[in-house]
N, C-alpha and C positions, 0 to 999 in steps of 0.2 A: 646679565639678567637685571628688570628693574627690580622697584623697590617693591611697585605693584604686584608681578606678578611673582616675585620671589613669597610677598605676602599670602598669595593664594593657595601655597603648593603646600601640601601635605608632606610627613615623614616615609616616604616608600621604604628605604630599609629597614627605620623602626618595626614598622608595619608588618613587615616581613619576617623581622627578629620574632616577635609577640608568635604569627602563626605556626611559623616554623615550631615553636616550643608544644602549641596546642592543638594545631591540626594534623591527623595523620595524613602521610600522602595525598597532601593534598598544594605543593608547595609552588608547581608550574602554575598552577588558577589564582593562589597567593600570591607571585609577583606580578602575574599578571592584571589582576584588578586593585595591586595595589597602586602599579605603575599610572592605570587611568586615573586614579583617583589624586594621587598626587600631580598628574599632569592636569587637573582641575574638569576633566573627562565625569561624566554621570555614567552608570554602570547598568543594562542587562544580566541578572545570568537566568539561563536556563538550563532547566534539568528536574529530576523526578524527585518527589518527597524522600526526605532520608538519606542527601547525599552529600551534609556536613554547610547548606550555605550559610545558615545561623551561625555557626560556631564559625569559620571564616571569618562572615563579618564582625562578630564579637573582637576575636582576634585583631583585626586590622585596625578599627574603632581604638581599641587598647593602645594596638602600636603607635598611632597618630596622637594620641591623649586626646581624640576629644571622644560627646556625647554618640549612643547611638540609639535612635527613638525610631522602636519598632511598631509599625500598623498591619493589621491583618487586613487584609484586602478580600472583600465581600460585595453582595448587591447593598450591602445597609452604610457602605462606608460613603456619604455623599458628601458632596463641598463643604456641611457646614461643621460635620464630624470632621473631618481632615483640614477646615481651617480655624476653627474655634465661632465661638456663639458670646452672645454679651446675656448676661446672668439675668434672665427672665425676673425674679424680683426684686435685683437690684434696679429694676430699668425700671418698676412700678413707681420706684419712690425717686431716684437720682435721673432717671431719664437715662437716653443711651450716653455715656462716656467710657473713655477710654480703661475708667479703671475697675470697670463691670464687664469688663473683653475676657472671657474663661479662653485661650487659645488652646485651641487643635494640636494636635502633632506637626502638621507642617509649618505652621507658625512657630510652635520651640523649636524646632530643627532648625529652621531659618535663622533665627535671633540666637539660639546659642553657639552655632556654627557646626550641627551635629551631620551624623552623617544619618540620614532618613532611607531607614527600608522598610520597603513595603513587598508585605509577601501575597504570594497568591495576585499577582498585578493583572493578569488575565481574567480578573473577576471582578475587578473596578468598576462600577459604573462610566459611561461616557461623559456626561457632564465633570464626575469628577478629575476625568483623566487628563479632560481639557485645563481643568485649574493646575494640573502639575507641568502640564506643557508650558502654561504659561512664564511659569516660574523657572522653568527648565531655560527657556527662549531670555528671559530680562531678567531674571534672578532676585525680582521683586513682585511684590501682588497688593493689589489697593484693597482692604476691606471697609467695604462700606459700614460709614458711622465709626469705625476705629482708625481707620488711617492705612498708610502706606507701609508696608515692612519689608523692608532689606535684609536679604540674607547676608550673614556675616562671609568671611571670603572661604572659610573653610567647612563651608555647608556643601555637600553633596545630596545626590540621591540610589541609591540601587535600588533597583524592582525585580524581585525573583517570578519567575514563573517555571509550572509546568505545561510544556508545550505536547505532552500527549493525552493531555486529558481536556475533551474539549467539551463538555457537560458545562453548561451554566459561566462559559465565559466567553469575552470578547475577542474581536481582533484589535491585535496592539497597530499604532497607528504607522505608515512608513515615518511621520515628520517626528513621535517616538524614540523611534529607532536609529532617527538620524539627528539624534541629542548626543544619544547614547552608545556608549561602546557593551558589543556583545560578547559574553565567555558562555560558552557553554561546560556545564558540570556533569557529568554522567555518574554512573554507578565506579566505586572505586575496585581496583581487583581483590582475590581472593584476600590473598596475606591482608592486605588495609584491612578488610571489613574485621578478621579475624582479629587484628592488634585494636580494632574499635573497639569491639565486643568485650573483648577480654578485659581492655581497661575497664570497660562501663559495669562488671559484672564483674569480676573476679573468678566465673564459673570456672569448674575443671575443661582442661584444653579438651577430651572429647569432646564433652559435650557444645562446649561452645563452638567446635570446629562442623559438626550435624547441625546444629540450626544454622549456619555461615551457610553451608552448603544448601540446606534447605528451602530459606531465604533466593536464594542464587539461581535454586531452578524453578522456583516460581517465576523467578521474569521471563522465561522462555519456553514455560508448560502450556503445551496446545491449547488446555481447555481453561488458560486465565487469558483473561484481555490485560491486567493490569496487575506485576506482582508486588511483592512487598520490599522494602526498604530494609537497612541494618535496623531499623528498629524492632522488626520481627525479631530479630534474630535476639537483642537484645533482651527482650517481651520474653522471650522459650526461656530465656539459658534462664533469667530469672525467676519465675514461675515454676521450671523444672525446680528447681532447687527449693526452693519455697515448699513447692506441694511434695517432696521428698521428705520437707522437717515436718510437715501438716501428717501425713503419714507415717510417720515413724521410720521410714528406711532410713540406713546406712547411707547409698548411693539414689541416683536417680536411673531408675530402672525404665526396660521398656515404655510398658502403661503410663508410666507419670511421664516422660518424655513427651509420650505420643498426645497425651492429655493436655501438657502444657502448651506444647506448638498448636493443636485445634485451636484452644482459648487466644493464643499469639498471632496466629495467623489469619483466619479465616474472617474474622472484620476486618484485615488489611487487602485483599488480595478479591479482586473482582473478577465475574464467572465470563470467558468469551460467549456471544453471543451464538444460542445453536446447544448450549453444553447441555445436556440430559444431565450429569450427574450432581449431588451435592458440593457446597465450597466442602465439605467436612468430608468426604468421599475422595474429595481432588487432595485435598491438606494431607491427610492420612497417607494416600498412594506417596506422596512428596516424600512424606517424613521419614515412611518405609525407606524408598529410593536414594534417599540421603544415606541414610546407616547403611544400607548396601552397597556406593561406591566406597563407603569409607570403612569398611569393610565391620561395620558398627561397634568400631575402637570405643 
């Protein structure tokens, strides 16, 4: 291997070590994007909100030692948000130079040699997606009135998306795609979500195991088009137990259960189209339906 591109390559088993310690179940996507990333590869993944890719990349980021400089990805994120701007009143008095350049995310990602994710990438505007191509393709970008900037060798990029929510986003490009290597991330199974929750929350195993399951039939309840993520789950087991000390109970009974998943749930979880009944009518049925396969341990 040369000097060059030995230069480039990131720490994959580091990388690995770090997730393996942090991520549940999640450790076949772990070598696998860490394997791109070290093979000097730009990264896809896809998959539904709430199914660990933050905390993956935190991890891997960790195991590499370097930076990891996160954008949320929106209609408002344009080229000059995502490549920096020169300090409007510095420019009054010194004129544009370089050292009135406020850079962007993609700019310190570049120069530090971080590894840049950008969530929600299906909601990029077009103009701006074309400034990541570019930089995807030459690995440098000219900013006008600042200069040329080269990404250091151990600068990458991921772009997470959800690819079932097609509300207010774009199509990702083929030339995109063929930068980048794609992993797709689904929903983890029961036990994971369960050993999530529990970390996140400390709840008693019932109940943490009723909102797991709870959560779990929302993604395949007739009357949602769109269910919810471990984060419901995690929203319940919290809230239950909250509104059980707000109350004075011992335990977290019925009613508070039921009350905490409504508040948990029903801003997460969208109504299929057609549905006569309320999200709080749909939640409830769930929540019932959970404590009755689990025999409401």
């Amino acid at each position: 291997m040369s000097a060059d591109v030995a230069a480039q390559r990131l720490d994959g088993a580091g990388m690995v070590g770090v997730a393996r310690e942090r991520v549940v179940a999640r450790l076949r996507e772990a070598e696998v994007v860490a394997a791109a990333l070290a093979a000097g590869r730009n990264v896809l993944l896809e998959g539904p909100p709430g199914t660990g890719k933050t905390t993956l990349l935190r991890a891997l980021a960790d195991g590499a030692g370097v930076p990891l400089v996160l954008v949320e990805g929106n209609a408002e994120l344009t080229p000059t948000r995502l490549v920096g701007h020169h300090d409007a009143s510095r420019v009054l008095t010194e004129d544009y130079r370089a050292e009135n350049f406020v850079p962007g995310p993609l700019t310190r990602a570049m120069t530090d040699g971080a590894v840049l994710y950008v969530e929600e990438f299906n909601r990029v505007p077009e103009e701006t997606m074309n400034v990541l191509l570019g930089v995807l393709s030459e690995r440098e970008m000219h900013v006008p009135r600042y200069g040329r900037v080269t990404a250091r060798p151990t600068f990458r990029m991921v772009a997470a998306m959800n690819p079932f929510d097609a509300v207010g986003t774009a199509r990702v490009t083929p030339a995109l795609y063929d930068r980048s290597c794609r992993v797709a991330m689904g929903y983890q199974d029961e036990d994971a979500e369960l050993a999530v929750v529990a970390a996140a929350t400390g709840g008693p195993g019932p109940l943490v195991a009723r909102a797991v399951r709870a959560v779990r039939i929302t993604r395949e309840h007739p009357d949602l088009r769109i269910g919810a993520s471990v984060r419901g789950a995690i929203d319940t087991v919290l809230i239950a137990t909250e509104l059980a000390a707000v109350r004075g109970h011992e335990g977290v009974g019925e009613a508070t259960g039921l009350d905490a998943a409504l508040a948990a749930l029903t801003g997460k979880v969208t109504l299929a189209d057609g549905t006569a009944r309320s999200v709080e009518d749909v939640v409830a049925d769930i929540w019932r339906r959970a404590g009755e396969e689990l025999g409401k341990a």
